[in-house]
N, C-alpha and C positions, 0 to 999 in steps of 0.2 A: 466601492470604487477603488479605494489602496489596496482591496485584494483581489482585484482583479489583475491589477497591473504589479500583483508582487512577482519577484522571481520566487521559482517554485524548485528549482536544481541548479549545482554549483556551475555544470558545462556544458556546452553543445554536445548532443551524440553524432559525430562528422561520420562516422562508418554508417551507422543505421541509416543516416538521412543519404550516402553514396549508394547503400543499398535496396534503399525504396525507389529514391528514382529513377536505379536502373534496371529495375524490375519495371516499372512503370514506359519509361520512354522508349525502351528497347524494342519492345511491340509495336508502339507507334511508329517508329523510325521504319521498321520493319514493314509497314502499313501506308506507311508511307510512299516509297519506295516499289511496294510490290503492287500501291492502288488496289489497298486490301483494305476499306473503311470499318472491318468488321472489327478489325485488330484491334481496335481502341476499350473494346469490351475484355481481351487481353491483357492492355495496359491496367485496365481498371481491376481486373483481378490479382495483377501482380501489385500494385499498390495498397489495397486493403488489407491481403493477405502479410505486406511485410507491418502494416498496423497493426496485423492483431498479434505480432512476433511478441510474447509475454516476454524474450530473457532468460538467460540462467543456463541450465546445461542442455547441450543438443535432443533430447529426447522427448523434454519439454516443451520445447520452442516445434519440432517437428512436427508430433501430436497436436499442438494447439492450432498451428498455421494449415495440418492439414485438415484438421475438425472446420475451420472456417473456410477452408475452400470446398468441402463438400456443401456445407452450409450457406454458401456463397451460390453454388452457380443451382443449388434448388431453391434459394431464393430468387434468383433471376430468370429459370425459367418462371417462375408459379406467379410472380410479379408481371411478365410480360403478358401474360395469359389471362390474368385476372385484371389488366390494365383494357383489355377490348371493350370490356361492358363496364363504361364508367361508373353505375350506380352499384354494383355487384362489385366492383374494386374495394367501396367503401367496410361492407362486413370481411371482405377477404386479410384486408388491411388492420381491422382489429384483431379479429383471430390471428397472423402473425404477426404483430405489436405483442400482443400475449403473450405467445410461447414464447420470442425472444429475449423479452425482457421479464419472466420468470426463471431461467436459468443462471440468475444473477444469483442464485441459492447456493451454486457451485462454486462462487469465489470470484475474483478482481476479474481472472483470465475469462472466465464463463460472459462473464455481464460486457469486457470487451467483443467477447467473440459475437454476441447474441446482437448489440446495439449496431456493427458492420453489415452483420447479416439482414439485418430489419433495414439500413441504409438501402441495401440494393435493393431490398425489396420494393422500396420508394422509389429509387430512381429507373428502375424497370417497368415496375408500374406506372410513371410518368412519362415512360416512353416505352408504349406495348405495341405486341408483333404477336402473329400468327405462332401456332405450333412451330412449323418449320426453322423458322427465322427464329424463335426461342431459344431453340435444341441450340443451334448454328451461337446463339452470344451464351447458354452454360457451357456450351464446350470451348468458346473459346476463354471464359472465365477461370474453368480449371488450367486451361491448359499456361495461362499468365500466373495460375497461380501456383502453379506448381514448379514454373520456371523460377518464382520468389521462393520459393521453397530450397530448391536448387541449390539456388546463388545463397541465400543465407545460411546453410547448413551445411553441404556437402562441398562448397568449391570451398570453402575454408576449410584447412588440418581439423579431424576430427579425434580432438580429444577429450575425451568423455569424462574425467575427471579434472578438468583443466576449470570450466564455472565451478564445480565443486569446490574448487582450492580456491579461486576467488572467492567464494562466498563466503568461508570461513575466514579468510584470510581479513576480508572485511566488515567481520563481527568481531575480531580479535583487533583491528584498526579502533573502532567504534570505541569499545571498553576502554584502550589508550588514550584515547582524546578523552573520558570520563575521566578519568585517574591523570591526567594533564592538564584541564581544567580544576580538579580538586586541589591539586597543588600549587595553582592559584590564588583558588579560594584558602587551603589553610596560612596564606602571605598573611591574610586579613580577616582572621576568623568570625571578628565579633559582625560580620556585613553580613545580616540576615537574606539581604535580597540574590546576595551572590552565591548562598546556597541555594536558594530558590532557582539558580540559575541552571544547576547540573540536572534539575528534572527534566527537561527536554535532550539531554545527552543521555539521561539512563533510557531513556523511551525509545531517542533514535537505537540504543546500543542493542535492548529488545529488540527491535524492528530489525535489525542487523540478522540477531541471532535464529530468530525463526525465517530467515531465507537462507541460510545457512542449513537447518532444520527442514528446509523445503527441497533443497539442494542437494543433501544426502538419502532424503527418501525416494526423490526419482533416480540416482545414480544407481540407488542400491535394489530398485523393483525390477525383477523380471530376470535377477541371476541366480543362479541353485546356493551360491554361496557369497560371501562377503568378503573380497578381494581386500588383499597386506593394506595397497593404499585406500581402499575406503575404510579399513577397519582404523586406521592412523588420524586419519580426517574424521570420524566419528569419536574417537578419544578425544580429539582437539576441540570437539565441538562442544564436549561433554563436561571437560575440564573449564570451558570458559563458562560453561551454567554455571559450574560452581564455584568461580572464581568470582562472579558478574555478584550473586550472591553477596561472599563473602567481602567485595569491596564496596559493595551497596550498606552492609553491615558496620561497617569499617567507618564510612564516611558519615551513618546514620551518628555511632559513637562519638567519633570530633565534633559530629554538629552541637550533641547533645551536650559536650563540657564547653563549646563555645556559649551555648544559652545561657550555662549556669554560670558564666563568664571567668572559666579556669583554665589555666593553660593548657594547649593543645602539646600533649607529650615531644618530648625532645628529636628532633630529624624527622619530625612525622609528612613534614612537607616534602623534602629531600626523599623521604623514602617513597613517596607518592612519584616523583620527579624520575625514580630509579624503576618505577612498575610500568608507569606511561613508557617507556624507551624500551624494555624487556618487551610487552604485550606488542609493542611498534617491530621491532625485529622480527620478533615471531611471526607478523602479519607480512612483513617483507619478505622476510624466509619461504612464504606459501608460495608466494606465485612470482619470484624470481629463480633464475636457472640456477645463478652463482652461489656460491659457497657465503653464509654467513658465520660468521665467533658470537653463536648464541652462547649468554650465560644467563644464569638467574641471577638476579638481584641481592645483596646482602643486605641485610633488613635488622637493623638495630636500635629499634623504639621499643624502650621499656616503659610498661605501662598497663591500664587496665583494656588497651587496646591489640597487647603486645600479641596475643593470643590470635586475632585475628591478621595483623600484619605476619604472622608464621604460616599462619594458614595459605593467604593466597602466594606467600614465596614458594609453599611447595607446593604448589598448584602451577605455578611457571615454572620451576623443574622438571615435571612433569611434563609439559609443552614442551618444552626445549627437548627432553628425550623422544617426545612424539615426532617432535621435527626432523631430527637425527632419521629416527627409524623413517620414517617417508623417505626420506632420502634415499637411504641406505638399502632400504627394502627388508629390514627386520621386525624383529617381532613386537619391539618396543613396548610401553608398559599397558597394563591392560585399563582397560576403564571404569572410572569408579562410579557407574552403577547405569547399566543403560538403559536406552529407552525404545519403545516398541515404535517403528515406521512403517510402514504409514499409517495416521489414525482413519477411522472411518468416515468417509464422504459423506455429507450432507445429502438425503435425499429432497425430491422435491415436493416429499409430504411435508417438508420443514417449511416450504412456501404457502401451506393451504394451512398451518395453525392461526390460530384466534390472534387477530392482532398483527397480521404479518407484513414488515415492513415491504417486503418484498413483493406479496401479492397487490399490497397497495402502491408499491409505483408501476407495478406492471400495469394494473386498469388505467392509471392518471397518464401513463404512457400512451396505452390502445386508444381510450375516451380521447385524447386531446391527438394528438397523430389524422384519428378519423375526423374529427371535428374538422380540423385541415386539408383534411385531402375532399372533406363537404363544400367546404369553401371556395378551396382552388377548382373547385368542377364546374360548382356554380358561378362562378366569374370566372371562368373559362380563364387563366392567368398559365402566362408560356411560360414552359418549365415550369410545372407546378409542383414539380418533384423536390424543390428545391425549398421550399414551405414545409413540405414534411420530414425532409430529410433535417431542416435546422430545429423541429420542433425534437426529433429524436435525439440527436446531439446536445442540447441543449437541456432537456430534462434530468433531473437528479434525484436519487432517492432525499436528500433533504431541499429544504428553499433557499436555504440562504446558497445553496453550490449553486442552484438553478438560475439566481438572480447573478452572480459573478459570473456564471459562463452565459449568462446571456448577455451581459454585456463583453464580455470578449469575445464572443461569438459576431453581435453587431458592430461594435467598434472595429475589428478587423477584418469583416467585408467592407464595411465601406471606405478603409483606407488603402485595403486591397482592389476595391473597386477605383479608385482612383490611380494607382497602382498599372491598373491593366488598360483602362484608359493612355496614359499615358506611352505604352508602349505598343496599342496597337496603333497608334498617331507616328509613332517614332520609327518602328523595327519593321520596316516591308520583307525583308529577305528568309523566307523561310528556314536557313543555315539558321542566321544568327538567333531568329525567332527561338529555335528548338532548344539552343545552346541556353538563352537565358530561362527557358520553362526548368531546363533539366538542372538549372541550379537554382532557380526558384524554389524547385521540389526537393532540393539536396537539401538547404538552408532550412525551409520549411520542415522536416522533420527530424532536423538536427537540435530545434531549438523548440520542439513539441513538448519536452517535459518542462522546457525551462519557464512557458508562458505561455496559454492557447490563444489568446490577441493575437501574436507575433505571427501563432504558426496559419492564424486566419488570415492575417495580413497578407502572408507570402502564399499559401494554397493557392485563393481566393483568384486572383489574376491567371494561375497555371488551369482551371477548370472553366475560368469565363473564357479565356481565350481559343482552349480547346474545342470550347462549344460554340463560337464565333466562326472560328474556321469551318467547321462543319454545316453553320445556320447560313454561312455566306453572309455575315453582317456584321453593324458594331453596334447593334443597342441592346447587346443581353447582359452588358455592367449595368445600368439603372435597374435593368428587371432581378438581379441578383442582388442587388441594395435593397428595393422593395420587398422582395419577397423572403427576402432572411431578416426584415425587420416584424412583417407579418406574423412570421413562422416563432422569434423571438418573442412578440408581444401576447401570442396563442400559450407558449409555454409558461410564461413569467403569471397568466391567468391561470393556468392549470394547476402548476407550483401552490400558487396562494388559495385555490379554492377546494381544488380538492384533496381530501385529505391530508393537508399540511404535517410535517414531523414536526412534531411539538419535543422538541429534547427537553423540554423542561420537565414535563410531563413522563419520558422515559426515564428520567436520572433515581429515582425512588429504586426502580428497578435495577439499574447498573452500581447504583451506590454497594447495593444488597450483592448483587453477584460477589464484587469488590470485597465485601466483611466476609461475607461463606466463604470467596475462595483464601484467605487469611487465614479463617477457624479450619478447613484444609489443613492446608500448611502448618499450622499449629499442632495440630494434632498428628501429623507425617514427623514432627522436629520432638516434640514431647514424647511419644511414645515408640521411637526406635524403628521403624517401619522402612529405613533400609535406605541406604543415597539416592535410586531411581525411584520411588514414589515421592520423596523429596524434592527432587530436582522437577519431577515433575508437577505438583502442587506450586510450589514458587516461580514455573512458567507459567501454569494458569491463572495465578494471581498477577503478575504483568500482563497477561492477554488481557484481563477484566478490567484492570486500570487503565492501559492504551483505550480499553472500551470509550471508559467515563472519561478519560481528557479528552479524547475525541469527540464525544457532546459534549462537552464543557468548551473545546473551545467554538464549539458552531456557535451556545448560547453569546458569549463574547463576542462572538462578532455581529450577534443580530440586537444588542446593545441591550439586554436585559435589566431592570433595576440593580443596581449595587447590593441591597438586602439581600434579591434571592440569590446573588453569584459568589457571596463574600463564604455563607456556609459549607457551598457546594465548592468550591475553590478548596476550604479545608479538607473536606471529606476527603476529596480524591488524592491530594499531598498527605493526608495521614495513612490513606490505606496503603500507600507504597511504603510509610514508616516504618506502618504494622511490619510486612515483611523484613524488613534489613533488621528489626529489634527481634525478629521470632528467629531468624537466622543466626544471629548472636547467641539467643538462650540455650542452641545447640552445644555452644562451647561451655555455656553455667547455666546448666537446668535447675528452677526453683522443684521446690518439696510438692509432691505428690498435692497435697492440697490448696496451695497455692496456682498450682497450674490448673486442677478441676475449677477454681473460683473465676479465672483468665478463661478459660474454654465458656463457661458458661455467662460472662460478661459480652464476649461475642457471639454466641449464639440472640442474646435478648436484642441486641445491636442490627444485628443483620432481620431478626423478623421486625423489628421496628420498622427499619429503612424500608423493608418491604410494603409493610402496611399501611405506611405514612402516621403511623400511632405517635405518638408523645413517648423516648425513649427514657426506660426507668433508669434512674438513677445507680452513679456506680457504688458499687455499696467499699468501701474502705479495706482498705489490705494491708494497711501498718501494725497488724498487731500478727504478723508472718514475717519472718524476715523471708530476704529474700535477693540474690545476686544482683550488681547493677542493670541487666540488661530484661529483667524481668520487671524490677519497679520500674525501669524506663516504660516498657510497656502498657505497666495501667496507667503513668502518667499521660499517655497518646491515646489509650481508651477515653477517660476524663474528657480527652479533647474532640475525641471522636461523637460521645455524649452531646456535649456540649452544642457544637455542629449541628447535630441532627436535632435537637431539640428548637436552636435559632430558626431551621429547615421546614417546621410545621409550621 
């Protein structure tokens, strides 16, 4: 229930929600006015189509918006078509349930585009028409949804490296608020839980980075060469891998003398305080016009940390010359060590392997979807599109998302149902009728990231009313309360019976990714193998660990014993340790032997985690010497041990 009703994003998006609804009302107004009732199949294409708008830079967003309007209006005809013969609706309706919701294999953008697409296909299907009349709502589908296409792309300045530089600008944002909270935390070093605090800043700062990394791979596909400003933007990107690194490293090292409770070196807060402001400039400097007095930082903590506070000041140097040259349009300095874009797409033989989360919510999709639309046949129930439309919305690859949007799903019909109630008692005048749907619909998808209650709340009234005017009546709010409670209670069954994601049961495996992708990295940092395999092993150990907190915190919230979450809690904070201490040993590599002894402690580590076996014992490494950030190391294997062994 508290995560239902959490806020999920810091602000309204006011532009997106002015430009969904006027994709959306424009048609009807137009439909209005011309006593063109077809138009509304327009409106409804321009409104889906600005839902499936992913973000980011123009090429992206266009691609994606028009993949779902082609996907849109052959779902509406084949929907209308297969909606004549109600019992032959039901297999048509599984078979696209399926493919819809298997192309969730290709990413966030895919699994939105596929679940709009499978929508119309519901609400088509629950209200079917002859060939004729079909053709006449896909064409007007596209053509709404191309007029969102339009309006979000082309009537705004197309500048194609303009999301680019936001992107980077706020993954270089992100890393400053990490190193600004740090210097914080070193106010008050011996406060274990305030270090604990910055791991959700190093993850959002990840999460940052790879849209950034997203951002420059569609700028830079489909040109013969790599243009002054992406080549500047791709240094800047490249720089902050290794700065993210090396402050990860950094912060890893104060943690580790505030444990042994010895003073945290001289200015190291202040110098923290001086890298947060630099990394902040620089983010300001991207995607403002004016002129900023970027400097680097002067950085005067002597210590056994001093090595790494040198490191990321010449790594803001660096940035600051990359910013100049963006500017400037020179050649600025080159980059220390790149990486190949774009990696290889995921096919959808990845959705048919043994165990595939993906194939299994596509069936618990199709099976529960048809099940619904068996029901609403059979009790003949008005708008019965609206049962299956809430069981597809409402479904989730895991249970516990299923059970939170089903009650934000239900909670904001029916206070949207009351909502609409009250205004179709209140508002007789068409005018003003229109004016309050089109800010209904503005409001409503301005505040869609921040909470889906809210944005059901506000929808909810904009679609009953529309289909009130059209039925000639006021009783389709009860029937929209009932039938998205139906639709909700069919999903919340589905969720829990069929094929449940058990993260607890997945975490063996993610633990394991997590240690391999470490022994990676280890092996990229010990054996010389060059900054870009580097950089790129230590993002894939941040992708493994975003993995495991991500079930980690699903288990959290579905309120698992304390035993089994206290081990697993460690794993996943140590194996982001692993990293920042293997980053470190780059600056004081242990003796050839001492390193094969560390390779082969995470090798037994990770086939354990795998196996769920009883992890052997770490065999002792005091009789090696060996630099601080190496014994720091097997001190975090010991613990890594440890952990896993509580974990059987």
């Amino acid at each position: 229930m508290r995560g239902s009703l959490a806020i999920e994003a810091a602000r309204p998006q006011w532009l997106a929600g002015l430009r969904a609804a006027t994709a959306m009302t424009v048609p009807l107004i137009v439909g209005w006015v011309a006593r063109r009732p077809e138009l509304i199949w327009a409106g409804l294409g321009g409104w889906l189509t600005m839902l499936s708008d992913p973000g980011g830079p123009y090429p992206t967003r266009a691609s994606a918006m028009g993949t779902f309007a082609l996907m849109g209006a052959a779902a509406t005809l084949a929907g209308g078509l297969a909606g004549l013969t109600p019992w032959a609706a039901i297999p048509a309706l599984f078979a696209f349930a399926m493919i819809c919701s298997l192309i969730r294999v290709h990413g966030d953008t895919a699994a939105t585009i596929g679940v709009l697409a499978l929508t119309m296909f519901c609400i088509t299907e629950g209200s079917p028409a002859h060939l004729a009349d079909s053709l006449v709502r896909a064409g007007m589908f596209v053509a709404g949804s191309f007029f969102a296409i339009l309006l979000a792309v082309a009537v705004w300045p197309f500048r194609p490296y303009h999301p680019v530089r936001a992107a980077v600008a706020a993954s270089w944002m992100a890393v400053g608020d990490l190193a600004a909270a740090a210097a914080k935390v070193a106010s008050s070093p011996a406060d274990a839980a305030a270090w604990e605090s910055l791991v959700p800043l190093r993850r959002r700062a990840r999460d940052a980075l790879e849209d950034a990394r997203e951002a420059l791979a569609v700028a830079r596909a489909g040109r013969d060469g790599e243009t002054g400003r992406g080549l500047q933007l791709l240094v800047l990107y490249e720089i902050l891998e290794l700065l993210l690194g090396d402050l990860a490293a950094l912060l890893e090292a104060l943690r580790a003398r505030a444990e042994r409770h010895e003073p945290l070196p001289p200015r190291a807060g202040e110098a923290l305080v001086e890298i947060s402001r630099a990394l902040e400039a620089i983010a300001e400097a991207l995607v403002e016009e004016g002129s900023y007095a970027l400097a680097a930082p002067r950085l005067e903590a002597s210590s056994d940390s001093a090595l790494l506070f040198s490191r990321v000041e010449g790594e803001i140097r660096q940035a600051v010359e990359s910013v100049q040259a963006l500017r400037s349009g020179g050649a600025g300095p080159s980059p220390p060590g790149a990486l190949s874009f774009p990696e290889e797409a995921p096919s959808l033989r990845d959705a048919f392997a043994k165990a595939s989360t993906e194939l299994r919510h596509a069936l618990r999709v199709a099976l529960v979807a048809t099940l619904a639309q068996f029901l609403a046949t059979a009790l003949r129930l008005e708008r019965s599109y609206w049962v299956t439309v809430t069981v597809v919305l409402v479904l989730q690859p895991h249970a516990i998302a299923t059970v939170r949007r089903a009650l934000q799903r239900a909670g904001g019909t029916v206070i949207g149902g009351l909502i609409a109630a009250l205004i179709a008692r209140h508002v007789r005048e068409p005018l003003a009728l229109g004016a309050m749907l089109f800010g209904l619909a503005w409001i409503a998808v301005s505040v869609r990231r921040i909470n889906y209650a809210l944005f059901a709340a506000l929808v909810t009234p904009v679609f009953v009313l529309l289909a009130e005017t059209n039925a000639g009546g006021g009783h389709l709010t009860r029937i929209r309360i009932l039938d998205t409670l139906l639709g909700g209670t069919l999903a919340l069954v589905g969720a829990i019976a069929l094929w449940p994601t058990r993260d607890l049961e997945r975490m063996p495996a993610l633990i394991a990714a997590v240690l391999r992708a470490d022994r990676a990295y280890l092996d990229a940092v010990l054996h010389g193998k060059g900054p870009a395999e580097a950089v790129a092993a230590r993002r894939r150990v941040g992708l493994a660990t975003a993995n495991a907190e991500a079930a980690l915190q699903r288990l959290i919230a579905e309120a698992m014993p304390p035993a089994r979450i206290e081990p697993l809690m460690a794993l996943v904070a140590y194996g982001r340790r692993l990293s920042a201490s293997i980053t470190a040993l780059g600056a004081a590599p242990p003796s050839s032997e001492y390193a094969a002894r560390l390779e082969g402690i995470l090798d037994a580590l990770a086939d354990a985690a795998q196996s769920g076996a009883p992890p052997p014992p770490v065999p002792p490494l005091d009789d090696l010497p060996a630099p601080e950030p190496a014994q720091r190391l097997a001190r975090q294997l010991r613990v890594v041990q440890s952990a896993l062994a509580r974990l059987g």
